[in-house]
PAZAPA-4460 file (N, C-alpha, C; in steps of 0.05 Angstrom, whole numbers, plus 32768, in hexadecimal, padded with zeros to 4 digits):
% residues 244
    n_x    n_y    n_z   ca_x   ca_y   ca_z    c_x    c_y    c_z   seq   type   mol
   8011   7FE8   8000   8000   8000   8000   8011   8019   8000     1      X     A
   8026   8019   8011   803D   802F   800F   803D   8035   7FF9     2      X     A
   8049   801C   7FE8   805B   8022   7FD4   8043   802F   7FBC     3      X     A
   802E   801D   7FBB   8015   802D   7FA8   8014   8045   7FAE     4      X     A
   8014   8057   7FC3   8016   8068   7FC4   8024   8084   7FC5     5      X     A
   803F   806D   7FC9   805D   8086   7FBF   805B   8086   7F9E     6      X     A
   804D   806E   7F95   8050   8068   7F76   8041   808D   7F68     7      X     A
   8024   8088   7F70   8017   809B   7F6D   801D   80BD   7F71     8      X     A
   8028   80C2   7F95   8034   80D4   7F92   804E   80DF   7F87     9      X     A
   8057   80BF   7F76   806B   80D3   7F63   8060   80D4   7F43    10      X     A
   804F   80C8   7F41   8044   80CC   7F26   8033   80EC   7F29    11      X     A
   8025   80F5   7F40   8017   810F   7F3E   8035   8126   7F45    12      X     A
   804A   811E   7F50   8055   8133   7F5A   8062   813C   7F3A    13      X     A
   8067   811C   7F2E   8073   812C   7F12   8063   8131   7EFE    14      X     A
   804B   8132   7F01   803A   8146   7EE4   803C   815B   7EFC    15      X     A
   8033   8169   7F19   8033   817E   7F16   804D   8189   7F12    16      X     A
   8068   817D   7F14   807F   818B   7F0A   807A   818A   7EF2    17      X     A
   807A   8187   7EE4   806F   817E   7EC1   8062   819D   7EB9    18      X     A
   804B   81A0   7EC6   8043   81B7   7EBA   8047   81CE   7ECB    19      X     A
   8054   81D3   7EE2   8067   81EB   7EE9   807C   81EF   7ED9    20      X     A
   808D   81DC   7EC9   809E   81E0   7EB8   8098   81E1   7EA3    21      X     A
   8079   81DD   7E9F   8079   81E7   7E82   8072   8205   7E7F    22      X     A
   8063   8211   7E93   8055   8225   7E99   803F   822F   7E8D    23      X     A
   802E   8225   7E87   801E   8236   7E66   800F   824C   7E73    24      X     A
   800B   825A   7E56   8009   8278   7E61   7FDC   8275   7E64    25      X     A
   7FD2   827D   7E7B   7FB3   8277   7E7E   7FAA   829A   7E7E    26      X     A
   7FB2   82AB   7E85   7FAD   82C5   7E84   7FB9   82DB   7E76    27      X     A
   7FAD   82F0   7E76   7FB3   830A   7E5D   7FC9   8313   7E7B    28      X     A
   7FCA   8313   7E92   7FE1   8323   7E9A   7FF6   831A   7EA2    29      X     A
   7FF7   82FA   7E96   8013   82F1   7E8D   8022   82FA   7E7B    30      X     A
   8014   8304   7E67   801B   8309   7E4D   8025   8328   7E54    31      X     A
   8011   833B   7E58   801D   835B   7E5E   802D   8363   7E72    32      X     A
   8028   8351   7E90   803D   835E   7E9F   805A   8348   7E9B    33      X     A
   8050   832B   7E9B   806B   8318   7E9A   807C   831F   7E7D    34      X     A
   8073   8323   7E68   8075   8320   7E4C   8079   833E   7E41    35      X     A
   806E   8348   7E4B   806F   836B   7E44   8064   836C   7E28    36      X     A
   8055   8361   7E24   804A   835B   7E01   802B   836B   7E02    37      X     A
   8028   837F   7DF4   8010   8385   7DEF   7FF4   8373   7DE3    38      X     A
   7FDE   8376   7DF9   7FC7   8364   7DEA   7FBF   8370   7DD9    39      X     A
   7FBD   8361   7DBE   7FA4   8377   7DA8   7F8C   8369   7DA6    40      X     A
   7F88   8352   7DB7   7F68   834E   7DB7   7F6A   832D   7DC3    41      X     A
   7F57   8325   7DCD   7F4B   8307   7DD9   7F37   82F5   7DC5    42      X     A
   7F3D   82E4   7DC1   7F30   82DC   7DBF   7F18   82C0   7DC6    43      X     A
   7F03   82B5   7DD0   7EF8   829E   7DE7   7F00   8283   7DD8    44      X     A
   7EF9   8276   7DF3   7F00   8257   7DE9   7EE8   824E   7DE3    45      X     A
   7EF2   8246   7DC8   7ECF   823D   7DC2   7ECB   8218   7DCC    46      X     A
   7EB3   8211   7DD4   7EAC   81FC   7DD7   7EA7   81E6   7DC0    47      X     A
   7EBF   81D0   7DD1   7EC1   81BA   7DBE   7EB4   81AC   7DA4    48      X     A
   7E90   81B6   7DAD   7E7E   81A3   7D9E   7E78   81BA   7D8A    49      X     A
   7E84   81D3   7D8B   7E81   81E5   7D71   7E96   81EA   7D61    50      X     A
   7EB2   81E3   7D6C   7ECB   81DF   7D5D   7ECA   81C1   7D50    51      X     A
   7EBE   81AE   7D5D   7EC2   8197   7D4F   7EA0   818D   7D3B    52      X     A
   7E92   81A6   7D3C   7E7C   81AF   7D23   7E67   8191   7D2A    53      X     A
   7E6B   8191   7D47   7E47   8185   7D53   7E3F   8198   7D54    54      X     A
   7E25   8195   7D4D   7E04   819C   7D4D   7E04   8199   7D60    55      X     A
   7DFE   81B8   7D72   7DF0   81BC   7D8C   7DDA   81B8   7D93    56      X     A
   7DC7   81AA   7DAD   7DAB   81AD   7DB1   7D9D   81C7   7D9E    57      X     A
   7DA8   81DE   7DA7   7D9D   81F3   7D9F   7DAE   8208   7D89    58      X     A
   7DA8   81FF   7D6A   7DB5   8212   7D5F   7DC1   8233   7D63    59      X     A
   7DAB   8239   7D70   7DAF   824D   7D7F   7DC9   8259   7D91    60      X     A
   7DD1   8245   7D97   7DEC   8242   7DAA   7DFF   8240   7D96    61      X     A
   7DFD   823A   7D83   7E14   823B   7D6E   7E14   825A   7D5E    62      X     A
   7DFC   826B   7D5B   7DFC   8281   7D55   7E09   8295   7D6A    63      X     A
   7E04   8291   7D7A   7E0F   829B   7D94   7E30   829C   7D96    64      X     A
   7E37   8287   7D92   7E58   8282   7D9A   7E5E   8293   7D7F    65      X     A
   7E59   8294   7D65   7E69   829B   7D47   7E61   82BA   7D55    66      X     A
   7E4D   82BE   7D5C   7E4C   82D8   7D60   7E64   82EA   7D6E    67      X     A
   7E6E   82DA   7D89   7E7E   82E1   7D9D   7E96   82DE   7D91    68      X     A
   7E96   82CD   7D7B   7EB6   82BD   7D78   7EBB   82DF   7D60    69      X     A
   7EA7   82E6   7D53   7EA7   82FE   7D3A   7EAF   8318   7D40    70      X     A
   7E9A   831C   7D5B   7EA5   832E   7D61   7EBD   8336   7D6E    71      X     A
   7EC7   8322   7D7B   7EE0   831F   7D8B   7EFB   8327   7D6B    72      X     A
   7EF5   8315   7D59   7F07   8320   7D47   7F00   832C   7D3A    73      X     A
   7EE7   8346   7D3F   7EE9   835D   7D2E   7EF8   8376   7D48    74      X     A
   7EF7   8370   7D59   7F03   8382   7D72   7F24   837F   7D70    75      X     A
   7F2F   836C   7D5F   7F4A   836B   7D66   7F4D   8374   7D48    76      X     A
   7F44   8378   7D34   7F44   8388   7D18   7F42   83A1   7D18    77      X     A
   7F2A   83A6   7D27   7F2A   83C5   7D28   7F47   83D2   7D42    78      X     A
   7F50   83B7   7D4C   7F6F   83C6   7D52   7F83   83CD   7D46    79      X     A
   7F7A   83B3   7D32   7F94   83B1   7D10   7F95   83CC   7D07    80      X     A
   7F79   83D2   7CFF   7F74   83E4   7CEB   7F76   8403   7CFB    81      X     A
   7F80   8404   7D15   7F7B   8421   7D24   7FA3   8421   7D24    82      X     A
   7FA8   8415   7D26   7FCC   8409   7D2A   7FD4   840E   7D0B    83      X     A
   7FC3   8408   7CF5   7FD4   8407   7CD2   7FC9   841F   7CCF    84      X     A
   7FBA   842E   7CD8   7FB9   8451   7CD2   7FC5   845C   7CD5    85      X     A
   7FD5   8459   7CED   7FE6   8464   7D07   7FFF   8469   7CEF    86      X     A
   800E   8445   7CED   801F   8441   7CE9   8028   842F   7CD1    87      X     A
   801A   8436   7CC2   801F   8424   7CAC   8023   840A   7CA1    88      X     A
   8013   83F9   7CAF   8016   83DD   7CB4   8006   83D1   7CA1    89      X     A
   8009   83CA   7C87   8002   83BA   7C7C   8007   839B   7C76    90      X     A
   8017   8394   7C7F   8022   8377   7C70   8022   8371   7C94    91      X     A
   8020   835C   7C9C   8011   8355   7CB6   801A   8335   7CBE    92      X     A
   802C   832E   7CCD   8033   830C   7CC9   8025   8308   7CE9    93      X     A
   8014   82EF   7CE7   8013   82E4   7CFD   801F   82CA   7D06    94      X     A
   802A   82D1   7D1D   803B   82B8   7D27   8040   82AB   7D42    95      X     A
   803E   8298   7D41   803F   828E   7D5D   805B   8278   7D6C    96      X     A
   8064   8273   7D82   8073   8269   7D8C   807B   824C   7D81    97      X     A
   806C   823D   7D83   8064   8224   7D76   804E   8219   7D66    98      X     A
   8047   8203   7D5A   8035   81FE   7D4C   8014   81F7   7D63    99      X     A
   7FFA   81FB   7D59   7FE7   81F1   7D66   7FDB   8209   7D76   100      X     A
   7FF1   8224   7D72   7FE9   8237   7D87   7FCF   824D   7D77   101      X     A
   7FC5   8247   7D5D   7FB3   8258   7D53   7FB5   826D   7D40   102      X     A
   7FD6   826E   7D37   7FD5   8283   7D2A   7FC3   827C   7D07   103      X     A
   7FBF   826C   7D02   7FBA   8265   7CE3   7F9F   8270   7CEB   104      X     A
   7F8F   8268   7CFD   7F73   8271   7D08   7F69   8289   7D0A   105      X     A
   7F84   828E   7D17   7F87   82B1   7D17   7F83   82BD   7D01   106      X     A
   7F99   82B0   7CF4   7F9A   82C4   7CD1   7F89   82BF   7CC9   107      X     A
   7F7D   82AD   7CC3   7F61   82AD   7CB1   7F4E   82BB   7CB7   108      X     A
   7F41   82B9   7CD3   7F2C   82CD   7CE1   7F2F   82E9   7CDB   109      X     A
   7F4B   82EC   7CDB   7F4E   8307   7CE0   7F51   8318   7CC6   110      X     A
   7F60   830B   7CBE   7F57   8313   7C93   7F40   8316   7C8F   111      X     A
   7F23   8304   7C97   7F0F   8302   7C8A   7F07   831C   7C9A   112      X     A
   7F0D   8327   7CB3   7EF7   8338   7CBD   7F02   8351   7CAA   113      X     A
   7F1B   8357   7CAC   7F23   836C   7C9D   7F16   8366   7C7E   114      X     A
   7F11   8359   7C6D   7EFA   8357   7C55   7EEB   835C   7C56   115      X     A
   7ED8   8353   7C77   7EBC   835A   7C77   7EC0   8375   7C76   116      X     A
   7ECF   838E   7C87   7EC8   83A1   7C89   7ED6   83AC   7C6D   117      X     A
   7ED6   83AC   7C56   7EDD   83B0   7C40   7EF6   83B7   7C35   118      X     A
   7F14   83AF   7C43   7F2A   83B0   7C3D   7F30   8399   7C27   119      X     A
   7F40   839A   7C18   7F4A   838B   7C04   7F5D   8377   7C19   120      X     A
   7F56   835C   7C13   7F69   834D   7C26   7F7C   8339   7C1D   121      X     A
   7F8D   8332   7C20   7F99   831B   7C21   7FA7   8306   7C33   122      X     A
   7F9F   82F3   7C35   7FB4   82DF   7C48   7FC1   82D1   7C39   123      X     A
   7FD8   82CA   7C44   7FEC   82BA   7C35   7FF9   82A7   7C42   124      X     A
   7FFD   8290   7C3C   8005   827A   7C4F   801D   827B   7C48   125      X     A
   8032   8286   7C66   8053   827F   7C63   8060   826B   7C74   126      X     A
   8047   8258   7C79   8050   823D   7C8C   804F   822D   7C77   127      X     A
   806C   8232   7C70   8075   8226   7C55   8076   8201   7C51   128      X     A
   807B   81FC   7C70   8083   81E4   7C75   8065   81D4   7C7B   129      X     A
   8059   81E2   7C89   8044   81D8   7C94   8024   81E1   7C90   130      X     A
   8022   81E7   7C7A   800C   81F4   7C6D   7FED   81F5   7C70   131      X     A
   7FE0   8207   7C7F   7FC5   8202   7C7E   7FB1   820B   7C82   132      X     A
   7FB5   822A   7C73   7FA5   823B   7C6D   7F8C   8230   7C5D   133      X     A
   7F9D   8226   7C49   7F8C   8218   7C36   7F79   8211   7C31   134      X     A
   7F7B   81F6   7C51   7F63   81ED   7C54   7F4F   81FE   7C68   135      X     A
   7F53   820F   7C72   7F44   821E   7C7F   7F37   8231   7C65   136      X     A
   7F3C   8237   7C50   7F21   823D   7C40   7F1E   822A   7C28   137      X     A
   7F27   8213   7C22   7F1E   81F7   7C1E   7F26   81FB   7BF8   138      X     A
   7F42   8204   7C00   7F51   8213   7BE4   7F6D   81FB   7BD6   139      X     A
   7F72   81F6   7BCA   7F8F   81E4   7BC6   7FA7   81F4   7BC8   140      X     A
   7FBC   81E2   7BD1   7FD6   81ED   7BDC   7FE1   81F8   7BCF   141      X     A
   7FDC   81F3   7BAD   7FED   81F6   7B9D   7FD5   820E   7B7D   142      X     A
   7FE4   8221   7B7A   7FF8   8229   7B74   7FFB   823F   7B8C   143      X     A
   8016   8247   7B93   8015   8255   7BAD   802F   8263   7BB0   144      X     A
   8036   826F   7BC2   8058   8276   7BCC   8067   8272   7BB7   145      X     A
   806F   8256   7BC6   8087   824E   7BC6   808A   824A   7B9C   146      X     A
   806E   8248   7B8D   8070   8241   7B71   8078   825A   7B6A   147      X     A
   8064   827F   7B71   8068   828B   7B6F   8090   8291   7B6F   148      X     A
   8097   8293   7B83   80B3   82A0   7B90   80C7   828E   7B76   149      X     A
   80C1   8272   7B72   80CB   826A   7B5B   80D0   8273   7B41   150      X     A
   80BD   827D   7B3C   80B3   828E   7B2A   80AB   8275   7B16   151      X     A
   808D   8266   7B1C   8081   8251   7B09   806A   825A   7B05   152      X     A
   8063   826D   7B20   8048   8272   7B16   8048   8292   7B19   153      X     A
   8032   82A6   7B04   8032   82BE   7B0C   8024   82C5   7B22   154      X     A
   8027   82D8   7B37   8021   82E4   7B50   8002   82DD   7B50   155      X     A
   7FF1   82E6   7B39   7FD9   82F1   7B31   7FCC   82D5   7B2A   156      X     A
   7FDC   82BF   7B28   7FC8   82A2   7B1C   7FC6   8299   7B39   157      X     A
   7FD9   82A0   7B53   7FDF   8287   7B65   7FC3   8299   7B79   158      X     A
   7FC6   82AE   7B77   7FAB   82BF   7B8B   7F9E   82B4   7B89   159      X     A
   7F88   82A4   7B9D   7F6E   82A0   7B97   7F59   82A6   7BA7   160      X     A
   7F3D   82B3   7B99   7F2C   82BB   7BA9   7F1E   82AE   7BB9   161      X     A
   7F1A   82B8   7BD2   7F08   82AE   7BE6   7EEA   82AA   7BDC   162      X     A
   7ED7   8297   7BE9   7EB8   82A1   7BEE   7EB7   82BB   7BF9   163      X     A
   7EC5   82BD   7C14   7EC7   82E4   7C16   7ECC   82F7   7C04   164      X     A
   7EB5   830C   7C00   7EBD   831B   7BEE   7ED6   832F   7BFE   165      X     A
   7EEF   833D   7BEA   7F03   8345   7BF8   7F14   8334   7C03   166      X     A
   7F12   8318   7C03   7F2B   830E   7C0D   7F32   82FE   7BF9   167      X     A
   7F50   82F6   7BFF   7F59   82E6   7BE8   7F6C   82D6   7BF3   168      X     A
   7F7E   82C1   7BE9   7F8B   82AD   7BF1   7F9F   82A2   7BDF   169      X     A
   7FB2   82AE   7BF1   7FD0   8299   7BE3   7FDE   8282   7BF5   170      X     A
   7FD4   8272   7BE8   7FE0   825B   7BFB   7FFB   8257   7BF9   171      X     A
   8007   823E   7C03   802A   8240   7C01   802E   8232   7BED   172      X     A
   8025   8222   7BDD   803B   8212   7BC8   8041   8201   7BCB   173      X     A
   8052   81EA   7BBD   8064   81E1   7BC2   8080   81DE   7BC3   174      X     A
   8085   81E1   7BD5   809C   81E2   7BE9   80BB   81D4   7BDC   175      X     A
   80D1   81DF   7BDD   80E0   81D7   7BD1   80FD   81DD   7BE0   176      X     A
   8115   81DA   7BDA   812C   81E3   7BEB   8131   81F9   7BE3   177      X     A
   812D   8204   7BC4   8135   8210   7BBE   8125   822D   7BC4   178      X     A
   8109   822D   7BC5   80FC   823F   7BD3   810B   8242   7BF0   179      X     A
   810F   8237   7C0A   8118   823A   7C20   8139   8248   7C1E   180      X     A
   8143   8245   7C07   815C   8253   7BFE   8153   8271   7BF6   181      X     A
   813D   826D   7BE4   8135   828E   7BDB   8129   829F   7BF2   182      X     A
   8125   8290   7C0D   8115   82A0   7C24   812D   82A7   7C35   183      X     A
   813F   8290   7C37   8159   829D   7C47   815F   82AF   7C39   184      X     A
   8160   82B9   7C1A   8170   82D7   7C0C   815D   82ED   7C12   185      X     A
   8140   82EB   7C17   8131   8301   7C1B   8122   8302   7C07   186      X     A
   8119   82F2   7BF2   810E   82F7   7BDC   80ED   82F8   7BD7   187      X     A
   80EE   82F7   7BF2   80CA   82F8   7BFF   80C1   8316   7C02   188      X     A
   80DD   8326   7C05   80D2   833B   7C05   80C4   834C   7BE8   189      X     A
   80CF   8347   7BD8   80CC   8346   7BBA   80B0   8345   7BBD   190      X     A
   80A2   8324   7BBB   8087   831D   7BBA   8076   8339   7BCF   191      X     A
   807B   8339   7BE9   806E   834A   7BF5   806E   8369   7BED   192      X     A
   807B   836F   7BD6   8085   8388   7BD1   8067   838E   7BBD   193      X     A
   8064   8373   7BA9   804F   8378   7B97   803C   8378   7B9D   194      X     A
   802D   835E   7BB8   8018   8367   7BC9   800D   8382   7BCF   195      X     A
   802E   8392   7BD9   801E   83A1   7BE7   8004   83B8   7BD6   196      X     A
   8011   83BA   7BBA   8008   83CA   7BA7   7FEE   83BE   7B9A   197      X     A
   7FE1   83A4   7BA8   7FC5   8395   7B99   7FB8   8396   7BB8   198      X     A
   7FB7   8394   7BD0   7FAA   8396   7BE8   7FAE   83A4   7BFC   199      X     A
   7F9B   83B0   7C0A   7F94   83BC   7C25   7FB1   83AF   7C33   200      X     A
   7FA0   8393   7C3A   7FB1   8385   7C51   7FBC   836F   7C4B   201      X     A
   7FD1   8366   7C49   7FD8   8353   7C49   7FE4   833C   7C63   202      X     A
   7FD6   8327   7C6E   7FDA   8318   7C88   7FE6   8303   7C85   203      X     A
   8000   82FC   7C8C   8012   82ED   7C8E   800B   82D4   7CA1   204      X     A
   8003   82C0   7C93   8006   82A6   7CB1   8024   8294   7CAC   205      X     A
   8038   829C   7CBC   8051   8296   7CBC   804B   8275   7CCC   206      X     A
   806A   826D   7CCF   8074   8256   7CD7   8075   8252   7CFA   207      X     A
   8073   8246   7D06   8076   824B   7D21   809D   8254   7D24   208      X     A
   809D   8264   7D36   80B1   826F   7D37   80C9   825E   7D46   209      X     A
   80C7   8250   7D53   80D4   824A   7D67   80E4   822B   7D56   210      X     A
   80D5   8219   7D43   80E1   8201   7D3F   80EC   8202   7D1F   211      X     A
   80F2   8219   7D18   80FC   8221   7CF9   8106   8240   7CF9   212      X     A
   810D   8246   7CE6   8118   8264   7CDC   8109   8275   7CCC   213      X     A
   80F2   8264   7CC2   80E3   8277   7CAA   80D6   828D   7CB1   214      X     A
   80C6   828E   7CC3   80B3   82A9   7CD9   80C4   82B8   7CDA   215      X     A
   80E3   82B2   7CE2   80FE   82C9   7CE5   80FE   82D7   7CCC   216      X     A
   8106   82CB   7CB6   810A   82CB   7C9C   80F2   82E6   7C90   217      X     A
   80D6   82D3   7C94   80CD   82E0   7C8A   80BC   82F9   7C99   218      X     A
   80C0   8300   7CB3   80BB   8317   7CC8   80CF   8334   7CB5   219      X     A
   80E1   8320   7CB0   80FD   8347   7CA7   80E7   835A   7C9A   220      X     A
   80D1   834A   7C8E   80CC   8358   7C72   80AB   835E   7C78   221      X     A
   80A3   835E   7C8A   8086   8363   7C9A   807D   8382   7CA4   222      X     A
   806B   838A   7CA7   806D   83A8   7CBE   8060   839C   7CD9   223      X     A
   8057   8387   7CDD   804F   8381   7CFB   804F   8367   7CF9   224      X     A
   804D   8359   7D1A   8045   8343   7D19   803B   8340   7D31   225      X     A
   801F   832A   7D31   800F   8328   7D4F   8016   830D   7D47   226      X     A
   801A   830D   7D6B   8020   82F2   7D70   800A   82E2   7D81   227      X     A
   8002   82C8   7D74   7FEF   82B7   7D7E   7FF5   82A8   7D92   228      X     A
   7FE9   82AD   7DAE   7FEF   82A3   7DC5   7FD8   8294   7DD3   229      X     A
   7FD1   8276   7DD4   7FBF   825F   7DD0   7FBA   825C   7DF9   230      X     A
   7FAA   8263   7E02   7FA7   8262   7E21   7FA7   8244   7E26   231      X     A
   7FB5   823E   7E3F   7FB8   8224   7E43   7FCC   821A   7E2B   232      X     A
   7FDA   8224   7E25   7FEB   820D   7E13   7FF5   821A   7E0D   233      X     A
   7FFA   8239   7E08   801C   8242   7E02   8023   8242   7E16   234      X     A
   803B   823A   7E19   805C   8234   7E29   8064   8253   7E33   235      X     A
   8064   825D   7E4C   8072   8276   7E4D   808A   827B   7E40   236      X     A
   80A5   8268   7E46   80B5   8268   7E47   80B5   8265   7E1F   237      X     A
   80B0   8255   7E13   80B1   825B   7DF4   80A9   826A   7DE7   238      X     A
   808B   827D   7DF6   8089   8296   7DED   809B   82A8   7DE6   239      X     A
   80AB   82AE   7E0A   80BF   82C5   7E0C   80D2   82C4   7DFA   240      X     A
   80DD   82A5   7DF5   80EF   82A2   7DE5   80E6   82A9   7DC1   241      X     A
   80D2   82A3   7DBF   80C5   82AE   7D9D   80CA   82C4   7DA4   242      X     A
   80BE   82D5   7DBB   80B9   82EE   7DAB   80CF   8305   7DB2   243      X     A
   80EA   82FB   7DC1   80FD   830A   7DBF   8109   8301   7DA5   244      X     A
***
């Protein structure tokens, strides 16, 4: 009986060391006073049986949540858009610490709201490696980026329009060494150069920062970047480290 129970108190003593060492970040004043990182907006956790697209007792309750989830990302747009008056921020990368933390989520929502309110938009998938914008507006990978930067396809064939009116979509491509050679020279900035002269906004969903170089790579050539921070599951400690 002892021993069942030294067994136990070392199995609980090491998950709670487990997740003191992992630390994840659960509040906004981890982030501003630990992190010194400005919030530009929250957004709720939505419930399981409407992320995984069960049918609620009451449809109703599903109008409810899109509502809260809409307006939440039209409140962090009309921050975009009070910040790119200010300061000139057009070309926009979102990026996060590691993968799973939301930024692709991000970028998409947040493109579409800026469409709704009638800016010319674009998102562009620069998670070159790991791609999947795509399927978040139910588009093919290919022709994209990485065909573009090659120069196989013209800028203007690989764009493709959304169901949103005002938004549009460049997915990444397929992926090659030799593209990841043309992003170490900077040659992304080029592409972003011609953007800027066809759209309002252009929204970057980069690479997770922390397990590659490309987000680095391709940040030189950006005017901002919000970083996607996932409650309960970003890591303090890999935050700080992305975002210094």
């Amino acid at each position: 009986a002892f021993a069942g129970c030294g067994v136990l108190a070392l199995i609980v003593g090491g998950i709670v060391w487990l997740e003191s060492a992992a630390r994840r970040i659960s509040t906004s004043k981890e982030i501003t006073s630990g992190l010194q990182m400005p919030i530009m907006g929250t957004l709720p956790i939505m419930p399981n049986w409407l992320v995984q697209g069960r049918n609620p007792r009451r449809n109703g309750r599903s109008a409810i949540w899109q509502s809260v989830w809409t307006e939440s990302i039209d409140s962090a747009r009309t921050m975009m858009l009070r910040d790119a008056a200010v300061e000139s921020r057009q070309i926009v990368m979102v990026a996060s610490a590691m993968s799973g933390e939301g930024k692709t989520t991000l970028s998409s929502h947040l493109a579409t709201s800026l469409a709704r309110a009638g800016r010319k938009t674009l998102v562009i998938d620069c998670d070159l490696r790991r791609p999947t914008v795509h399927k978040m507006f139910n588009m093919n990978v290919t022709p994209g980026v990485c065909d573009v930067m090659r120069g196989e396809v013209a800028l203007e064939d690989a764009v493709q329009l959304s169901p949103q009116e005002n938004l549009y979509v460049l997915p990444a491509g397929h992926l090659t060494q030799a593209v990841l050679g043309m992003l170490a020279q900077g040659d992304i900035a080029d592409l972003f150069e011609q953007l800027r002269s066809h759209f309002d906004f252009v929204i970057v969903d980069s690479s997770p920062i922390l397990p590659v170089t490309d987000s680095l790579l391709v940040g030189q050539h950006v005017d901002a970047v919000i970083f996607s921070i996932r409650r309960d599951v970003s890591r303090y400690g890999k935050v700080a480290t992305a975002y210094q």
